[in-house]
N, C-alpha and C positions, 0 to 999 in steps of 0.2 A: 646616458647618451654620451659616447662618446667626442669630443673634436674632431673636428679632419685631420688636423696635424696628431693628436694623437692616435688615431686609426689608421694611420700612414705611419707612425715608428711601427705599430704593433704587426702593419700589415709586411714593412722590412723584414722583421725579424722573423714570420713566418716563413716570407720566401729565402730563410735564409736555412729551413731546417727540413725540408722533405724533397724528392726526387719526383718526376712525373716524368715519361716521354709524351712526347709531341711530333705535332705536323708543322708548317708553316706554308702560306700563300710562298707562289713562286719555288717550288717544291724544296724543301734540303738547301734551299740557298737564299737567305736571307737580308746579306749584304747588299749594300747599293751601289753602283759602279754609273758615274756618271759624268761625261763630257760636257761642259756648257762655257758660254760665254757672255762675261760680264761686261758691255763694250768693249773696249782695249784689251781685257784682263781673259784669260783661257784658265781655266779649274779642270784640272783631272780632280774629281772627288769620288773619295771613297768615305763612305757612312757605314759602320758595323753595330747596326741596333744591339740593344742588350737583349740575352736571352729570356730576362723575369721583368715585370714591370710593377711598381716603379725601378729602373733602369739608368746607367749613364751608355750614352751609345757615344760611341770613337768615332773620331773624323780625323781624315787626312785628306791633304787640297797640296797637288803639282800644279804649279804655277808656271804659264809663259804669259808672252806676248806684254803689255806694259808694263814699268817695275810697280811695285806693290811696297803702301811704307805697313798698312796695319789693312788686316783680315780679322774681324767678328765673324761672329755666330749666335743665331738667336733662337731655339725651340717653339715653333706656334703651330698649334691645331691648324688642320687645313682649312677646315670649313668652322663655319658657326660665329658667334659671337667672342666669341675665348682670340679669334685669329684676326682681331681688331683690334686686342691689349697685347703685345710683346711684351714680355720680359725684356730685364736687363740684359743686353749682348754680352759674349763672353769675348774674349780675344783666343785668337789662334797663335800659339807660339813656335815660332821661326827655327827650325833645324841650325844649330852649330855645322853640321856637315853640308847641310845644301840652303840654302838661301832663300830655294822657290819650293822649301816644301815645307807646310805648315803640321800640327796637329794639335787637336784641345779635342774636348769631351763637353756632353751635354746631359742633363735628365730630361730623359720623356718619364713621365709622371704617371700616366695613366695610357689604358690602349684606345686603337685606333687611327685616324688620317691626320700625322703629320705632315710639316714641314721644316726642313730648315734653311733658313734667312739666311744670306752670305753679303755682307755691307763690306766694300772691297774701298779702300782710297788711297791714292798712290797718281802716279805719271797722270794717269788719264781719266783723273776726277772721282768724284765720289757715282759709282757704282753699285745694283743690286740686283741679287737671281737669286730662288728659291727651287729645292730639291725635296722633293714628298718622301714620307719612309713609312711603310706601314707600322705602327707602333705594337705588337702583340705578345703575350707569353704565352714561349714556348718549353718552357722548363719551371719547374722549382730547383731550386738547389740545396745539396744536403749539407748541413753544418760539420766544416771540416772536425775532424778526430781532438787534434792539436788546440782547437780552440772549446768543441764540444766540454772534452774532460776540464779542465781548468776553470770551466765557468760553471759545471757541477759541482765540484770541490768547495768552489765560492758558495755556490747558494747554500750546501750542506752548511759550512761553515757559520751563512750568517744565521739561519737557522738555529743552530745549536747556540750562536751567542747571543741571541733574541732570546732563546730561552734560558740560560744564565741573567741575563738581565733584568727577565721578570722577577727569576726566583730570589735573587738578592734583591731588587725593590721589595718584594713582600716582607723580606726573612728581617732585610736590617736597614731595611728606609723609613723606621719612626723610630730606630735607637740614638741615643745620644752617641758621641765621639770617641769611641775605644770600650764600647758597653759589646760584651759575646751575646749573641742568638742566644736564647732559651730553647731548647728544646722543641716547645710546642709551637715558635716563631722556626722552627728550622723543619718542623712538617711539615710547617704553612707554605714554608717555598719551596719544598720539596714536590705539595700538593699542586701549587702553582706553575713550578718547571713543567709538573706533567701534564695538565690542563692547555698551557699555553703550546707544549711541544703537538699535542691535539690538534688543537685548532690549527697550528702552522699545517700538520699533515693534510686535515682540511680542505684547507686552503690550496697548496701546493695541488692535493688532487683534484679537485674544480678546475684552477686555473690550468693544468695539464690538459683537462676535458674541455676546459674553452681552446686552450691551442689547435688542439686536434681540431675543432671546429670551425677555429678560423683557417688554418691549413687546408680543409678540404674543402672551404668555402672560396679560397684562393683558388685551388686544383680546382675548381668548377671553370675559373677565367680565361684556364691553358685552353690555347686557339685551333680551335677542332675546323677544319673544311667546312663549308655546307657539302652535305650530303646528293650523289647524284645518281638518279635510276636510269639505264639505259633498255631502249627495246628498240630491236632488230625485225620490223615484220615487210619482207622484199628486198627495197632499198632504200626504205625508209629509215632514216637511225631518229627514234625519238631518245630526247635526255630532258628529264623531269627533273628539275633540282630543289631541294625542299627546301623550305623560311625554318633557318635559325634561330630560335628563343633562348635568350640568355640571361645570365641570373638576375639581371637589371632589365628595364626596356632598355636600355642606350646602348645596351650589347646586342641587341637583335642585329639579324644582320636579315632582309631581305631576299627574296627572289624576283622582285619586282622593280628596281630602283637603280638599273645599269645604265651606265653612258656608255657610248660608241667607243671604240678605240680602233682609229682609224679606219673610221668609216663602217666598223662587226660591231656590234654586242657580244662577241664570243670569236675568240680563235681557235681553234682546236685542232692539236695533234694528235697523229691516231700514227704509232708507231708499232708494229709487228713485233710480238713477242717470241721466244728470246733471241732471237740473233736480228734483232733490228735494221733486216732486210727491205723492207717495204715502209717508207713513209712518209704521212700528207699531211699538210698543212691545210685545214677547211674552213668554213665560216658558213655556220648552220646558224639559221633563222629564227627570231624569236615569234610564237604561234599564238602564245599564251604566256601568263606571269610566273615566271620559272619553265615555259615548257620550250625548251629548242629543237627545231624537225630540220631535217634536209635528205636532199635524195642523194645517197655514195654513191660514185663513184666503181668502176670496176678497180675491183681488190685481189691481191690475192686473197688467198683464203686462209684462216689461221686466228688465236687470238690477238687482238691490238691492246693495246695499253693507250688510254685517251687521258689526254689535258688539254682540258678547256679555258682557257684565262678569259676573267674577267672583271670589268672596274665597276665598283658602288657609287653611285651617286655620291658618297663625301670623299671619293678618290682612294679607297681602300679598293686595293685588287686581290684578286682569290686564284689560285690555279686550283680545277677539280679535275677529281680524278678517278675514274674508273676504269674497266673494261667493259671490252663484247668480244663477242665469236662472230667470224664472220665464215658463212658457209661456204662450199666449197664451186652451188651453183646458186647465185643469187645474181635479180636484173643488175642492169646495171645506170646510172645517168652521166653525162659528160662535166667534167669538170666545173666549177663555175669560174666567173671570172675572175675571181683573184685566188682560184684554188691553184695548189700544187701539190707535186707528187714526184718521188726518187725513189731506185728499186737497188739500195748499195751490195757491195758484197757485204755475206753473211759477216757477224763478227768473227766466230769460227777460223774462215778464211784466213787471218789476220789480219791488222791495221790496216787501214787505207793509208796512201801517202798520201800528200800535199798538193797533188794535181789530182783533179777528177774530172773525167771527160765526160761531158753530156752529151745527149741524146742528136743535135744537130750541128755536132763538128765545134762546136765552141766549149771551150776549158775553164772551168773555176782554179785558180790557184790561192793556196793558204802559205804567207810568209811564215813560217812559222818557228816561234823563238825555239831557239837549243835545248832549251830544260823550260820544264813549265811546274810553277810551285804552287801546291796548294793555299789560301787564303793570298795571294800576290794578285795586285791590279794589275791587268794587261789591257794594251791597245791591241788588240787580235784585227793583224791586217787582210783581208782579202783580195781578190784582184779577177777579175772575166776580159778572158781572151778570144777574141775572134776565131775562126777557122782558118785564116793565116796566121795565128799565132801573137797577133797585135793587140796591143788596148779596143774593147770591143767600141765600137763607133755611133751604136744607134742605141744610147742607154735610156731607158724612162726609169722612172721611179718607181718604185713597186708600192701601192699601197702610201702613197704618200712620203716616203722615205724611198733613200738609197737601196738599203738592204734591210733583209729582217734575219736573224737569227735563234735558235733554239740549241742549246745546250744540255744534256743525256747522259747521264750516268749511265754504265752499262747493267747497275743491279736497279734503274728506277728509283733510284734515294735522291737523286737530285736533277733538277727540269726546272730550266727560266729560259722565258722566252724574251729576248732581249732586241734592241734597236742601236743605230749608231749614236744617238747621244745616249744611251747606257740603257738600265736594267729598269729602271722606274716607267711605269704606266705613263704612257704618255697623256693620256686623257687627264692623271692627277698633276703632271707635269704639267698641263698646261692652267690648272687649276691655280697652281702654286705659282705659277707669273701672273695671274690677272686673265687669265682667257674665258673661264666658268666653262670648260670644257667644249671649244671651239675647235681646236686642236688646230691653232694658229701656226703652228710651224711646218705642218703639211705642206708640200711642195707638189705641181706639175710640170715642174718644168725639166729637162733633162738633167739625169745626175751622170757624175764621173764611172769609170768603169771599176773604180775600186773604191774600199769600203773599211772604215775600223769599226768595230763592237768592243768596250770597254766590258771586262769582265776579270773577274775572280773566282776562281773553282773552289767551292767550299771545303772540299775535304779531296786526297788522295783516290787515285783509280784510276779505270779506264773510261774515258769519255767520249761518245758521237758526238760531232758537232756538227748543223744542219745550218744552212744558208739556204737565203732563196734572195734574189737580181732579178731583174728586166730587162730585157733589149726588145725593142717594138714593141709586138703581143705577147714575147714568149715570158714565161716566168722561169726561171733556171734553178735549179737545186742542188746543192753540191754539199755534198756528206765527208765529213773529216775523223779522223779518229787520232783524240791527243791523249797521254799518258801522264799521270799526273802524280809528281812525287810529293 
């Protein structure tokens, strides 16, 4: 039986030798992008979990508002007993080039509902805020070439002098000092070299067949979706989603075990495939454990590509993701009240610009930077204009928040549905300050007419980007299209 510590070197070195694709919750974008605030102190933070776990994930913290002398960080389980012992803090080390921008790295050890601790002290006293990361593998990695050959050659190597070493213990380790092998002492180690070179081969081929074993016992951990059925009878959209069993219990993952986020168990995009023409933002109903029903909405007709987010009771979120067809005459039911819905031009068409005019004389506009780079945190500004043209005047919150947005690759490789203090689940957000999923930062009270979403585009493309606002009843939807080098 082996340690933990040593079943963690051996479990390193697996994931350091085979390839696996993968999925991840929050679809293709896995990084954290998150705005908060530590009393006096403002953190743009950005978290880039590791692809394999055990993992070190990268942090980086833009700092305003009071001066800061020293920024830690600390890795803790979100939920459970484990997120009652912290570890030792690390410190974040201070940019030569900018003053207010920090970075340092951490290990997440194992998967599942993180946190990370931010103990801030400086001007305006000792302060703390917590940012949840889902913890998951989503890759193995294959052992580079460069490194691969050179550590074969060693093992060939020690091998062959293990076995030299035997055959001269045999042949002339009970001769006296300057006495020759005898002949039948020089079979002996001859017998011995081959015997021992045996058993090494052996060996070597076991231990190759335990690798393979633990390798694929690893590649069991890579982070699959739950799985989800959809069926279309009217306008009814049922979605069945099935309980996860994984190779431990403590990997299961539920269908039964969701908290609200803001105010749903389930958000769900249903965007028109391929020219991402038509789409809605919904929030279907939980009937049964795992089973979500609601009645659409008049659709066009066509397939949609759906993502459904939602958060686990220990604060782990999942984006699923399937389709449906939707027919060409099916009922139809009205909205609900916090649905939405925008009919953009085709992609086809070309790019949208930066202004999009909706439906009752009022404008979304998008500030939007000059070049936009792949893996780069941005404050992605928004702005809703009245029908004179002015800051809109009657804003309510939508959904508890300012704004909400969803972010769309145009080949479906990447979807996060993001909020303006960033990309993390707000339900584990609030988890990870002390709330136990109260979602204490929900607002009724009127917000501004404009809006930032902190984000990062995972990779290069073309990307929709959806927004939806409030003013009064109406909910507004304004679809963007950025290009991303």
């Amino acid at each position: 039986m082996k340690s933990p510590a040593v079943r963690r070197i051996w479990l390193l070195l697996v994931v350091a030798m085979s390839a696996v694709p993968s999925a991840h919750a929050h679809v293709g974008s896995k990084d954290v992008f998150e705005q908060v605030s530590a009393g006096p102190y403002n953190l743009f933070i950005t978290i880039r979990p590791p692809n394999v776990i055990p993992g070190i994930a990268t942090v980086e913290v833009q700092a305003t508002g009071a001066a800061i002398e020293t920024l830690q960080i600390t890795p803790v389980p979100l939920t459970g007993e484990a997120s009652k012992h912290p570890p030792t803090a690390d410190t974040l080390k201070r940019s030569a080039a900018d003053a207010n921008f920090y970075t340092g790295g951490i290990w997440l050890m194992a998967p599942g509902s993180w946190q990370v601790r931010f103990t801030v002290e400086g001007a305006g006293g000792h302060q703390t805020t917590s940012v949840p990361v889902p913890a998951v593998a989503i890759a193995t990695l294959k052992m580079q070439r460069d490194l691969g050959i050179p550590l074969a050659v060693l093992g060939l190597f020690l091998v062959l002098s293990m076995a030299g070493v035997v055959a001269a213990a045999v042949r002339e380790g009970r001769l006296p000092p300057g006495a020759k092998a005898t002949p039948a002492l020089q079979r002996r180690g001859l017998i011995a070299m081959t015997v021992s070179l045996s058993v090494m081969a052996v060996m070597v081929y076991f231990g190759a067949k335990w690798w393979n074993v633990e390798a694929a016992s690893y590649s069991e951990d890579i982070y699959k979706p739950l799985k989800v059925q959809p069926a279309l009878n009217g306008d009814q959209l049922d979605l069945n989603i099935e309980f996860y069993k994984g190779r431990y219990k403590t990997r299961d993952r539920a269908n039964n075990d969701l908290l609200p986020d803001h105010g749903h168990l389930m958000h769900l995009y249903a965007i028109r495939e391929p020219q991402m023409d038509a789409v809605f933002h919904l929030h279907p109903e939980l009937a049964a454990a795992g089973d979500f029903r609601m009645a659409l909405p008049a659709m066009p007709p066509g397939e949609y590509k759906l993502y459904g987010d939602i958060v686990h009771a220990n604060g782990f979120p999942e984006t699923l993701v399937t389709t449906v067809e939707i027919p060409a005459s099916k009922p139809a039911s009205p909205l609900g009240a916090d649905d939405a819905t925008a009919t953009p031009a085709p992609l086809s068409s070309g790019p949208l610009g930066t202004s999009y005019k909706l439906p009752d004389g009022y404008t979304m506009v998008w500030d939007k930077p000059s070049t936009l780079t792949a893996t780069t945190a941005y404050s992605l500004h928004f702005r809703l204009l009245g029908p004179d043209g002015a800051p809109a005047k009657d804003m309510q919150p939508y959904m508890g928040m300012t704004g909400h947005a969803a972010f769309v690759k145009d080949d479906g490789t990447v979807f996060a549905h993001t909020h303006p203090e960033g990309s993390a689940a707000m339900a584990a957000l609030d988890i990870a300050n002390g709330g136990m999923g109260a979602m204490s930062g929900m607002t009724s009270a009127p917000t501004p007419p404009e809006v930032d979403f902190p984000y990062g585009f995972p990779t290069p493309g073309a990307y929709r980007i959806i927004i939806q606002m409030k003013h009064a009843s109406t909910i507004e939807t304004g679809v963007f299209d950025a290009t991303v080098q």
